[in-house]
C-alpha positions as CSV (number, residue, x, y, z in Angstrom):
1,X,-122.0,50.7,275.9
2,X,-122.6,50.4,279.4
3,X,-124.6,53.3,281.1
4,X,-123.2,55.2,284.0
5,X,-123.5,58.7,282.5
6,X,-125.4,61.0,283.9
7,X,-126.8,62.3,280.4
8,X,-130.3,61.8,278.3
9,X,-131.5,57.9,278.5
10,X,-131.2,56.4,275.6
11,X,-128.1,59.0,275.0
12,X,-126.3,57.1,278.0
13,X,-126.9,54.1,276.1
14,X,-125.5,55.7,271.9
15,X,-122.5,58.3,273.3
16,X,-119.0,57.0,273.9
17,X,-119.6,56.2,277.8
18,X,-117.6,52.9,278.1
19,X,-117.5,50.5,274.7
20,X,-118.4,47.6,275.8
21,X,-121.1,45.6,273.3
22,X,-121.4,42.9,271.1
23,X,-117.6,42.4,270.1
24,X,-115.5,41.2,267.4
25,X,-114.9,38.0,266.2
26,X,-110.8,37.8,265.5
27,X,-107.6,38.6,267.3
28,X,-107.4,41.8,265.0
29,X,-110.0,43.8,266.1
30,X,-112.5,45.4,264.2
31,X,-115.0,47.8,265.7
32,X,-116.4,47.5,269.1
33,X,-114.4,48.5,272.4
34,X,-112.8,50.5,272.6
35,X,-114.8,52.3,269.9
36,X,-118.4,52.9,270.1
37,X,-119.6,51.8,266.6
38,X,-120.9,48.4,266.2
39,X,-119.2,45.7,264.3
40,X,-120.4,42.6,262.5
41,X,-117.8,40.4,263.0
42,X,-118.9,37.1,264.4
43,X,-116.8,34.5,267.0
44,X,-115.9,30.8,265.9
45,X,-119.0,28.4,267.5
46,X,-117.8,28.0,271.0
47,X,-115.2,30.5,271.1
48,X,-115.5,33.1,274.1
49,X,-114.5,36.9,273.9
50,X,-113.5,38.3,277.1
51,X,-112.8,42.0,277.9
52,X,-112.0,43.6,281.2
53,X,-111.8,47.0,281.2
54,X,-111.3,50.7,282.7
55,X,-113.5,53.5,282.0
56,X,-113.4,57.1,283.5
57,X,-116.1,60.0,282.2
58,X,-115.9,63.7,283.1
59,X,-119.1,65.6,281.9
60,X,-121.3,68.7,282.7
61,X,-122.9,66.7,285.7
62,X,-120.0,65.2,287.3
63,X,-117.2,62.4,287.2
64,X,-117.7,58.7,286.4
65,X,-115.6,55.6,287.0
66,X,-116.7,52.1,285.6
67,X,-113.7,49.7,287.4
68,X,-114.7,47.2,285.9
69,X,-116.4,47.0,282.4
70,X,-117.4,43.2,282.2
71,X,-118.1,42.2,278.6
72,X,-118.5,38.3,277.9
73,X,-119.1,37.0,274.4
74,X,-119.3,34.0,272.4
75,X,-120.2,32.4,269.3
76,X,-123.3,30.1,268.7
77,X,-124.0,29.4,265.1
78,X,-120.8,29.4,262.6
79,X,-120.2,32.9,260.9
80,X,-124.1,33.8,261.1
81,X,-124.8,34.4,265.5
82,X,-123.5,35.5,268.6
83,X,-124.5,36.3,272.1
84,X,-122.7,38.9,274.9
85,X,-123.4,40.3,278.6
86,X,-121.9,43.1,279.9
87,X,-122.1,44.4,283.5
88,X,-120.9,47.3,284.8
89,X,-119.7,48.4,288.6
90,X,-119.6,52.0,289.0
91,X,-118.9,55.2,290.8
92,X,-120.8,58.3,290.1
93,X,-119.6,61.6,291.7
94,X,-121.9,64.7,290.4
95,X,-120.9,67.9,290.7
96,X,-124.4,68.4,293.2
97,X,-124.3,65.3,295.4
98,X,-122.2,62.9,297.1
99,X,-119.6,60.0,295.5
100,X,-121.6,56.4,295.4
101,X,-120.2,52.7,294.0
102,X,-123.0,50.5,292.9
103,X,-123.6,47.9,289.6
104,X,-124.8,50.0,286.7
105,X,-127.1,48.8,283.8
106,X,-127.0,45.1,282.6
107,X,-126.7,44.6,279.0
108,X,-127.5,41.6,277.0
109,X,-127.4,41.5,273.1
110,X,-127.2,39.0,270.2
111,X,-125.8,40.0,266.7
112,X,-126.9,38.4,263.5
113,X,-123.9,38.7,260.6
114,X,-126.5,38.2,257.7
115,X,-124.4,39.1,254.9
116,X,-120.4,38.7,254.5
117,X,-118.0,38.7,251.4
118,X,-114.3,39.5,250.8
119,X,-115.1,43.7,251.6
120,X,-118.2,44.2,253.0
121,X,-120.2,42.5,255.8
122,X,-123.6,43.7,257.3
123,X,-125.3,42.5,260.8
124,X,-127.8,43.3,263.1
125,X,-127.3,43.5,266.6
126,X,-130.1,44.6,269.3
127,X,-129.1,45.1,272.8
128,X,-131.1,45.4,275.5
129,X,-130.3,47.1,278.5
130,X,-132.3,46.5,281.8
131,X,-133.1,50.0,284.3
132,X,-131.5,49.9,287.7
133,X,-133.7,50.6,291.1
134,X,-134.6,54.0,291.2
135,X,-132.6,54.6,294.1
136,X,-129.5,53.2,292.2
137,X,-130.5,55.7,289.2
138,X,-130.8,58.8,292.0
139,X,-126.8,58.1,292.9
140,X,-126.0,58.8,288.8
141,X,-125.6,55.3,289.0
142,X,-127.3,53.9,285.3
143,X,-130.8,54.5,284.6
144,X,-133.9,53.4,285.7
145,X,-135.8,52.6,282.5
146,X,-135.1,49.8,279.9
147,X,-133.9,50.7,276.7
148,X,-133.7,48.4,273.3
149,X,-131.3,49.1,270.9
150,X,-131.4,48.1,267.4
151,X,-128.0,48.7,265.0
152,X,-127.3,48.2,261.8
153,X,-123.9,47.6,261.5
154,X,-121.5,47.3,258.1
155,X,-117.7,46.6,257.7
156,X,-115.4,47.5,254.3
157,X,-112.3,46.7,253.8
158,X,-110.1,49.1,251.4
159,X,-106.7,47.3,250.3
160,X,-105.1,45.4,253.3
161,X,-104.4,49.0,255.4
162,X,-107.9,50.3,255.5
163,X,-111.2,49.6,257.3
164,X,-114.3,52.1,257.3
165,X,-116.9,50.6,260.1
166,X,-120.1,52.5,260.5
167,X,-123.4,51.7,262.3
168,X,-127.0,53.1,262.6
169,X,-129.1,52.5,265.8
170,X,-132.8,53.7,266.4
171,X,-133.1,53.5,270.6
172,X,-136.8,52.4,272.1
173,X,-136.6,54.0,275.8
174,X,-139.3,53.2,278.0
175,X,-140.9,56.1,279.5
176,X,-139.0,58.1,277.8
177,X,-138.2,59.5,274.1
178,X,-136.8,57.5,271.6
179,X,-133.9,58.3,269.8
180,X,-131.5,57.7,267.3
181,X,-127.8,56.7,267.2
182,X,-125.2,56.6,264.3
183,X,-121.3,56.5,264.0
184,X,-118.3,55.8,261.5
185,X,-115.3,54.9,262.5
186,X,-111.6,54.2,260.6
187,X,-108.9,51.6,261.3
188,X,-105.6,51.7,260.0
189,X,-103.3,48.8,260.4
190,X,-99.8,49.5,261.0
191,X,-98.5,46.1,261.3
192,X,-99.5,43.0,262.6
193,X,-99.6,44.1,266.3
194,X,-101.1,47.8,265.9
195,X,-104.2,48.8,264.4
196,X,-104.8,53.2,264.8
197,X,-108.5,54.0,265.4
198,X,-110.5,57.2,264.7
199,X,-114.3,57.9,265.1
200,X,-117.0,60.1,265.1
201,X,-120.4,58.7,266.8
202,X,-123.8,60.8,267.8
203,X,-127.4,60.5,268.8
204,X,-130.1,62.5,268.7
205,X,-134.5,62.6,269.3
206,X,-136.6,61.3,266.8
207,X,-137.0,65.0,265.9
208,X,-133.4,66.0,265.1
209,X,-134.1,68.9,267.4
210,X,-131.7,68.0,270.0
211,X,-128.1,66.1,269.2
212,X,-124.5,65.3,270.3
213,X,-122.0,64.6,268.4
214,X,-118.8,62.8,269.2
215,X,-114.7,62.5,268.4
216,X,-112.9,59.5,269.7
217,X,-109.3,58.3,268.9
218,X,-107.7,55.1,270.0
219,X,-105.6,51.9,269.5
220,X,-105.5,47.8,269.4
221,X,-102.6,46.5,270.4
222,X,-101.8,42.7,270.3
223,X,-99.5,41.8,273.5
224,X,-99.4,37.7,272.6
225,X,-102.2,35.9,269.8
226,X,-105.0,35.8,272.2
227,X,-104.5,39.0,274.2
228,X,-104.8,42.7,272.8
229,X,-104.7,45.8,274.5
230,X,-107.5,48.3,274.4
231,X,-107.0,52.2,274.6
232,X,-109.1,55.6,273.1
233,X,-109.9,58.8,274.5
234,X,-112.8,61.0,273.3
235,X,-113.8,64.3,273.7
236,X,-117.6,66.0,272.8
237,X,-118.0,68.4,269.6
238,X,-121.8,69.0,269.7
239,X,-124.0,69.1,273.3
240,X,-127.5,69.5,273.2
241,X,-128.0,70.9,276.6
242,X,-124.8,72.0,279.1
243,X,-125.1,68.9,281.2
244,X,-124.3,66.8,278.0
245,X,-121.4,68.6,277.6
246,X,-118.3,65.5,277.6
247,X,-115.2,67.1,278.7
248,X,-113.3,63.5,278.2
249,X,-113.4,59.6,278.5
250,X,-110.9,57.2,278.5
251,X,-111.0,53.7,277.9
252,X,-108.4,51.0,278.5
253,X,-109.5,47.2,278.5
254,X,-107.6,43.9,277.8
255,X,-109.5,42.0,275.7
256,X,-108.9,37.7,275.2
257,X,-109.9,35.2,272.9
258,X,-110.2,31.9,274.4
């Protein structure tokens, strides 16, 4: 969930620009990178999540690279808390201006699993993400205003093939409008190394006037125990304005468990 995209605020923030939040908490992934929708699976006390990750963005207002996504989790409190960071370096290259690297928007969260049973879990997981300089945010480079984002995130399991993830988040932008975010997203295990993921994820102003709407499909694939391979491309279905309009993003990240 790192910014770099030259769209809305908070939309940078909801949309499918590079998944990289508050992960998940076993070497089977859940939700979270390289899907948008939030998870509530929760590490081990003291065990780290690391993912590492490739992002690149075409939209209306240019092309985006995020080499790398840095996301950095771990567990505090057995099955109930824990924190992540995530940091991304980026190149911006709008259609109207020149190509620039610089550090996008940091991103610091802390998820709460407050209820979990054999199928369904439920958590809470605010993020907030700190504005760049203004001069950073004239590049295309992040934004310039903090944004808090609060999800509600649920988990069921159907049988031991299917998963159905979805999550609702209501954005507070700093001078700027608020908005809201949801998304749903399926997993469906093939084996014990592949897991096939599909999802649909929007946002849209605390009027409903204005929306975008989403369609990402991807994979988890575990290389050893401890290491998985991250891939999903999306594509947008709904713009609000032309400049929203997502031609693609792809994501690929190795994520470990340590």
């Amino acid at each position: 969930m790192c910014a770099g995209v030259d769209l809305s605020v908070s939309q940078t923030y909801l949309r499918i620009a590079a998944a990289a939040t508050i992960l998940c908490p076993s070497p089977q992934a859940n939700s979270g990178p390289p899907l948008a929708t939030e998870d509530p699976g929760i590490l081990d006390p003291g065990q780290w999540e690391i993912i590492t990750a490739v992002t690149s963005t075409s939209n209306g207002g240019g092309d985006y690279l995020q080499v790398p996504v840095l996301d950095v989790s771990v567990g505090l409190i057995a099955d109930f808390v824990q924190i992540s960071v995530a940091y991304p370096y980026v190149n911006a290259d709008p259609d109207d201006g020149d190509s620039e690297w610089d550090f996008g928007n940091l991103e610091v969260g802390v998820k709460w699993r407050f209820f979990n049973s054999e199928t369904l879990q439920l958590a809470i997981a605010p993020v907030y993400a700190f504005g760049v300089t203004r001069s950073t945010a004239e590049k295309g480079i992040g934004e310039d205003t903090e944004v808090l984002v609060l999800p509600l995130a649920a988990e069921y399991q159907f049988g031991e093939t299917w998963r159905l993830n979805a999550s609702a988040a209501y954005a507070h932008v700093d001078d700027g409008g608020d908005e809201w975010g949801y998304s749903t997203a399926l997993a469906y295990t093939l084996d014990d190394r592949w897991e096939l993921l599909f999802e649909l994820t929007g946002a849209t102003d605390t009027d409903f006037d204005d929306d975008i709407l989403d369609l990402r499909a991807g994979f988890d694939f575990s290389l050893i125990e401890n290491v998985h391979l991250l891939f999903s491309a999306a594509t947008g279905l709904r713009e609000a304005e032309p400049e929203d309009e997502l031609d693609y993003d792809i994501y690929l990240g190795l994520q470990f468990f340590f």
